[in-house]
C-alpha positions in Angstrom: -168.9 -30.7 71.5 -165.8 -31.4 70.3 -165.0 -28.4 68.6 -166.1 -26.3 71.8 -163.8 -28.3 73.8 -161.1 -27.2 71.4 -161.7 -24.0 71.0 -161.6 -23.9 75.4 -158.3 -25.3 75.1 -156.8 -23.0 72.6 -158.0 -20.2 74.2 -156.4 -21.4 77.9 -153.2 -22.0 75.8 -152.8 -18.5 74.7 -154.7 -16.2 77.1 -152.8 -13.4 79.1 -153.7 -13.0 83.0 -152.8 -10.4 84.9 -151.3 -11.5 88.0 -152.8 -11.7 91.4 -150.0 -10.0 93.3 -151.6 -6.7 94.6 -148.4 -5.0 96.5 -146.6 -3.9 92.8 -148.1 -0.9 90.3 -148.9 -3.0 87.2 -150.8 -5.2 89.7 -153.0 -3.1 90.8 -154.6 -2.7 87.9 -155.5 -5.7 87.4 -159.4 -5.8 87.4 -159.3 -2.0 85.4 -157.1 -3.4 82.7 -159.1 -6.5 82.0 -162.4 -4.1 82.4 -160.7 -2.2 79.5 -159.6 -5.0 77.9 -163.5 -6.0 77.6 -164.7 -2.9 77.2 -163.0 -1.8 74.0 -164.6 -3.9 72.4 -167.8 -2.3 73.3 -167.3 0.9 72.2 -167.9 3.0 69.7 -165.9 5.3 67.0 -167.1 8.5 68.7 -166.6 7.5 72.6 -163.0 6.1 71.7 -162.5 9.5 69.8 -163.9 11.4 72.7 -161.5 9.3 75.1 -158.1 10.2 73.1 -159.6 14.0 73.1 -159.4 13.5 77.1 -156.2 12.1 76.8 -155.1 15.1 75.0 -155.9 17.9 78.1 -153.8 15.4 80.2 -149.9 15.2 80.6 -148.5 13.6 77.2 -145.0 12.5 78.6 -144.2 9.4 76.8 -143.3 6.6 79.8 -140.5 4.0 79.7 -141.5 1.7 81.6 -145.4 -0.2 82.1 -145.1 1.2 85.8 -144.7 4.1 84.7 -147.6 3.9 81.9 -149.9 2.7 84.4 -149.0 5.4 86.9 -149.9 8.6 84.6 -152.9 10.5 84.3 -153.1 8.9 80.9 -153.0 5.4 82.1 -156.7 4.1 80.4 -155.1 5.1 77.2 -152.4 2.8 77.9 -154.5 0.4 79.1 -155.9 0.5 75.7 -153.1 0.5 73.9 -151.9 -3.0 75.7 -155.3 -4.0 74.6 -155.4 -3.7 71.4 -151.9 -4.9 70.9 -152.4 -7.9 73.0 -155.7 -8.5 70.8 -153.6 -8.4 67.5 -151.4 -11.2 68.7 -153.6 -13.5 70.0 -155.7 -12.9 66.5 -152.6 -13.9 64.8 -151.8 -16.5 67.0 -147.9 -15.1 67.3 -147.7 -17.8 70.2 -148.9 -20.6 72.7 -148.1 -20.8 76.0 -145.6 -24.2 77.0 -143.7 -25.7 78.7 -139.8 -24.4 78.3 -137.3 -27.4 77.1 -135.1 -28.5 79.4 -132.0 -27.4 76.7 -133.2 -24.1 76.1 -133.9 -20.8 76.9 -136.8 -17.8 77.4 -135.9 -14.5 76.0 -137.2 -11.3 78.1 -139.9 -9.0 76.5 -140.6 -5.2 77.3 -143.5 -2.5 76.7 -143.1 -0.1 73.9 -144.7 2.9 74.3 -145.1 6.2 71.4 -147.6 8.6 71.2 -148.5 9.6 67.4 -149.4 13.1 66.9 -151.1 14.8 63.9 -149.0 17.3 61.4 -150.6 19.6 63.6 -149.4 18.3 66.8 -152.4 17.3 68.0 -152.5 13.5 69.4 -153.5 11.1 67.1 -153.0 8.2 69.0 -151.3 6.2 72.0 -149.7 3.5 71.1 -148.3 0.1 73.2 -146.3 -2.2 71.2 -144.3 -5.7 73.1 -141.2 -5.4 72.1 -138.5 -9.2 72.4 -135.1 -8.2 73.8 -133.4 -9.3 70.7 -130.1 -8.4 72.2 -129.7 -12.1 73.5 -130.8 -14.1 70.6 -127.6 -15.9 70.1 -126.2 -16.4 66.2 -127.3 -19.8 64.8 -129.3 -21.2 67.2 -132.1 -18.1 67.5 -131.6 -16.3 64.0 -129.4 -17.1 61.0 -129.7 -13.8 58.1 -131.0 -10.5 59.6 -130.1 -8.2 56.7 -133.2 -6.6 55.3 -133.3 -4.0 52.4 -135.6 -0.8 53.0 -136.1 1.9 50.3 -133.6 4.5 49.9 -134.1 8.0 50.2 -132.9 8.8 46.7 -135.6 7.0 45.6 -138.0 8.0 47.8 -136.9 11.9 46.4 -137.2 10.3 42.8 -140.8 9.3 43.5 -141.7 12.5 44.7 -140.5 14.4 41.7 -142.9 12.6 39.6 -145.5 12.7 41.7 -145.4 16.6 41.0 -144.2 16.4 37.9 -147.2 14.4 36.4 -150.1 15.4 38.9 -150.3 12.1 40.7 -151.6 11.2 43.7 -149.5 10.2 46.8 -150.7 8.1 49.8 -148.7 6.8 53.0 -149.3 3.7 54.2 -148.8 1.3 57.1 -148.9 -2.4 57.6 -150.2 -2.3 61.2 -148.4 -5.0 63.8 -146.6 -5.5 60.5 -143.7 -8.5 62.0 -146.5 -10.7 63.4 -147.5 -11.8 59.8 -144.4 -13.9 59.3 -143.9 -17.6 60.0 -140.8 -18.4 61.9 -138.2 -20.8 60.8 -136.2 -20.8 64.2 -137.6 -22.5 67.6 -137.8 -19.4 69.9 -139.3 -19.0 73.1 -139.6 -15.9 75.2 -141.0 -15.0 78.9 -145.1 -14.3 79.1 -145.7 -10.3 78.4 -144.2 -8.2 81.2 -148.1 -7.4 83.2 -149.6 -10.0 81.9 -147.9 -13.4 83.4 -150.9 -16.1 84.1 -148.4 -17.5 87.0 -148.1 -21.0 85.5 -144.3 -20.9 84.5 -145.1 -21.7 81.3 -143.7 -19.5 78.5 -144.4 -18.6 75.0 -142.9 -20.5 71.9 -143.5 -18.2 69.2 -145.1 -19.4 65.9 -144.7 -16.0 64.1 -142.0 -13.1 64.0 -141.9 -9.9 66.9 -141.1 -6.9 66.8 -137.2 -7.1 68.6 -136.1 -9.9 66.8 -133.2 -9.3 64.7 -135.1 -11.7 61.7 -138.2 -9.6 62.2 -137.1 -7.1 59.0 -136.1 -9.9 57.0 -138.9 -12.5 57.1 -141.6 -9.8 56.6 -140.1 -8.2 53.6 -139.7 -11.4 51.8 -143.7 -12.0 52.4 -144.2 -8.5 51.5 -141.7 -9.1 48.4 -144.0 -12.4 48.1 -147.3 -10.3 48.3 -146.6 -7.6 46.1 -145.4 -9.7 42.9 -149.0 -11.3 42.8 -150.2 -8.6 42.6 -148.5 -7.3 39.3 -145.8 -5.2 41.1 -142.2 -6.2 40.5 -138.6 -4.2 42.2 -137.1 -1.8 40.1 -133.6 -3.1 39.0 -131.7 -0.3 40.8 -133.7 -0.1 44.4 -135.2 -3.7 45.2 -137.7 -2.0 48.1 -139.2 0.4 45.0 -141.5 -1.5 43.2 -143.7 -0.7 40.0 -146.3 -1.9 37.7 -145.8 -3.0 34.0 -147.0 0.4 32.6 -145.4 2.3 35.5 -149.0 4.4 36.4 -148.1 2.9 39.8 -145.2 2.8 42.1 -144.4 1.9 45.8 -141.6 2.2 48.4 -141.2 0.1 51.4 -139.7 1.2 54.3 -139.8 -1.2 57.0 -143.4 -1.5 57.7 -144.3 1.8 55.8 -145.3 2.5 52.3 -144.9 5.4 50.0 -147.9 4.8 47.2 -148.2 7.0 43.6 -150.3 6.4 41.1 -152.3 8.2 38.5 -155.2 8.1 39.7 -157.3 8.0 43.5 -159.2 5.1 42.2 -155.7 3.3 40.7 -154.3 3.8 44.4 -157.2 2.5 46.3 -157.5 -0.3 44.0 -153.8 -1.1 44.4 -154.1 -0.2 48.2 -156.8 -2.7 49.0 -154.9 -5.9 47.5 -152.3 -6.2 50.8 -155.6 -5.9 52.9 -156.4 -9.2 51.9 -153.5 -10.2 53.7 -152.6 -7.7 55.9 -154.5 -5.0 58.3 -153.1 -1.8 56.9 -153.9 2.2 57.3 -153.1 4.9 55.5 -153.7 8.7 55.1 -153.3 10.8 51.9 -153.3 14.0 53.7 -150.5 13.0 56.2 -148.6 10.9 53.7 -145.1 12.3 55.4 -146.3 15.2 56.4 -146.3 16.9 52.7 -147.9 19.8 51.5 -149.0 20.0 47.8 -149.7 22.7 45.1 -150.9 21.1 42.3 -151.3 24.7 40.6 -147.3 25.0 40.6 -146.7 21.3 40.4 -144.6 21.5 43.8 -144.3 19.6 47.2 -143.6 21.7 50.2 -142.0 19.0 52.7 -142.5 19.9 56.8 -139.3 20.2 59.1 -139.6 16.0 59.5 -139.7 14.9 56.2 -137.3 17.0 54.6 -135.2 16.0 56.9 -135.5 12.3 56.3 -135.8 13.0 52.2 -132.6 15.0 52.2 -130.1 13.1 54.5 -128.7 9.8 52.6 -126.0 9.4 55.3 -128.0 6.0 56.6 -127.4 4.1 52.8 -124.5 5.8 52.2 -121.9 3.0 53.6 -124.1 0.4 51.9 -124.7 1.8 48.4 -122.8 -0.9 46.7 -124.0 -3.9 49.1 -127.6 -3.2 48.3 -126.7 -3.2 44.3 -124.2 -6.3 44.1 -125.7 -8.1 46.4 -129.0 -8.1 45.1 -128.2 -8.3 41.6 -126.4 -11.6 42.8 -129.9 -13.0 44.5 -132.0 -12.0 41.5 -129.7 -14.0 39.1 -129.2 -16.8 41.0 -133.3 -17.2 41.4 -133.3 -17.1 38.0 -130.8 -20.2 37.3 -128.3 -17.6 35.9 -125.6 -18.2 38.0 -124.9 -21.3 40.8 -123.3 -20.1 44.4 -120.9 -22.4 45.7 -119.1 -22.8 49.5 -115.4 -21.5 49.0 -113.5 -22.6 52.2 -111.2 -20.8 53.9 -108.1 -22.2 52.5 -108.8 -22.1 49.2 -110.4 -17.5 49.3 -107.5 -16.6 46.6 -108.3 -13.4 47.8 -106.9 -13.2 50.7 -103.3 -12.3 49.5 -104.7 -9.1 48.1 -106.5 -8.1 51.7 -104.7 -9.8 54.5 -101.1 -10.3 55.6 -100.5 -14.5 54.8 -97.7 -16.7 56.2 -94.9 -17.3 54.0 -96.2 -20.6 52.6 -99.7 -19.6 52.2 -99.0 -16.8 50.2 -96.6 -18.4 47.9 -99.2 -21.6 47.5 -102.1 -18.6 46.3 -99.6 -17.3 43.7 -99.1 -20.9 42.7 -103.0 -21.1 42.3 -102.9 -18.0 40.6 -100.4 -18.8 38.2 -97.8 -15.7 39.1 -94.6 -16.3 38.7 -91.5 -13.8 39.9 -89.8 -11.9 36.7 
């Protein structure tokens, strides 16, 4: 009894309702969201295969807004779409709907909507993500360190060259609702999903990261940092988001939430593949892995317009080549116990002489420090 009771409250603490105003657009659809909502779950491979296909002969404008999602011709896709990303949260228990503290503040949310095509064009899939407005998280108090590595595309060029060069197998994959695996450290609330407001006033105090928040990169690359060194794969000393096994037969970039996987062998990759299952949900395709073409006969990789693109331009690292390096040759020694960090106030950076215009007796007192003396 007790444990029904329970499992009643924790579901009235973090369900969605849609609300009961009928004169606005998103309210209107209401009862045919929740209908979808339910019936999603009720259907099969084939029928939600045979839906997208419907989806497909209908306008595939990409809306901005939930109104305007819910207006289109492809509005049950969207539905959907809200569904299943609403379903992923609540399965990970992102939040729970309470009271806001007198001293603080919510943050606003919005809809995110893509729709994925196929190398070929065709739709693959629509896709709804809730998106924080991480614009008005304020320094200290809602975030502290936001700076998260991602692979370089040097690298990611460097991988594919032995991928052809020794026959190996490549496979993309992708950590799906990726941010909401990672605990918070910061007390952060945020308004109730834009649709889906149960009315109370209550809002929700978030228990794991969103997408928006200017952490999210950060805390889900150190438990994907976390993940992949049980599992036998370490970073390379000159890319920390390339990673590779002990006899280097398998090697992985991360990207963000995505993954470039090579390995000897199909059966090495799955094998390697199905490890961050265990702790994530994650997809992946070898035949779209970036939208690559292969000719194993002339050892080559043909790369579509996208990817060459992305493979070719290092403009995005270029300005932070030597941060990535020194800085994270810095963090690996100091988790070793090689080296101690220690505050250096601001009076006391001997630095500054050499990069800033000092007063008179500041500058003097920092060649004093420095032991320079006028000849």
């Amino acid at each position: 009894m007790k444990n029904n009771q329970h499992q009643h409250e924790r579901r009235t603490r973090n369900a969605w309702y849609i609300p009961s105003d009928e004169n606005s657009i998103v309210n209107n659809t209401r009862s045919k969201t929740k209908k979808r909502m339910e019936e999603k779950d009720e259907m099969t491979e084939v029928q939600f295969a045979a839906l997208l296909t419907e989806g497909e002969k209908m306008v595939t404008k990409t809306p901005e807004t939930l109104a305007e999602a819910l207006a289109t011709n492809n509005s049950k896709q969207w539905e959907l779409a809200m569904a299943d990303e609403l379903e992923s949260l609540a399965k990970n228990e992102v939040w729970e709907l309470v009271e806001l503290p007198a001293n603080r503040r919510s943050i606003q949310n919005k809809w995110i909507f893509k729709i994925k095509t196929n190398p070929d064009g065709s739709i693959n899939k629509y896709k709804a993500r809730l998106v924080i407005k991480g614009c008005s998280q304020k320094a200290g108090i809602d975030y502290a360190e936001t700076f998260s590595p991602v692979a370089r595309f040097e690298s990611v060029r460097v991988l594919l060259a032995i991928a052809a060069a020794k026959d190996y197998e490549l496979f993309q994959i992708d950590v799906k609702t990726a941010f909401l695996y990672s605990e918070l450290k910061e007390e952060i609330y945020m308004v109730q999903p834009d649709g889906f407001d149960d009315g109370s006033g209550r809002v929700c105090k978030l228990n794991k990261s969103l997408y928006g928040l200017k952490q999210a990169p950060l805390v889900f690359h150190e438990k994907m940092d976390g993940v992949l060194k049980e599992f036998g794969m370490n970073p390379t000393r000159f890319d920390r988001c390339v990673y590779a096994s002990d006899n280097n037969e398998l090697y992985f970039a991360l990207y963000v939430d995505d993954g470039l996987v090579i390995g000897h062998s199909v059966e090495r990759v799955n094998s390697f593949i199905n490890k961050p299952k265990l702790n994530f949900e994650v997809t992946g395709d070898v035949a779209n892995c970036m939208q690559i073409v292969r000719d194993r006969g002339t050892k080559t990789l043909h790369l579509k317009q996208t990817a060459e693109h992305l493979v070719r331009n290092p403009v995005h690292h270029r300005r932070t080549k030597h941060i990535d390096v020194e800085s994270h040759y810095t963090r690996d020694a100091y988790q070793r116990g090689e080296i101690d960090i220690n505050h250096v106030g601001t009076t006391e950076q001997l630095a500054d002489m050499f990069t800033k215009p000092l007063s008179r007796d500041k500058f003097a007192n920092n060649l004093k420090l420095l032991n320079l003396h006028s000849v």
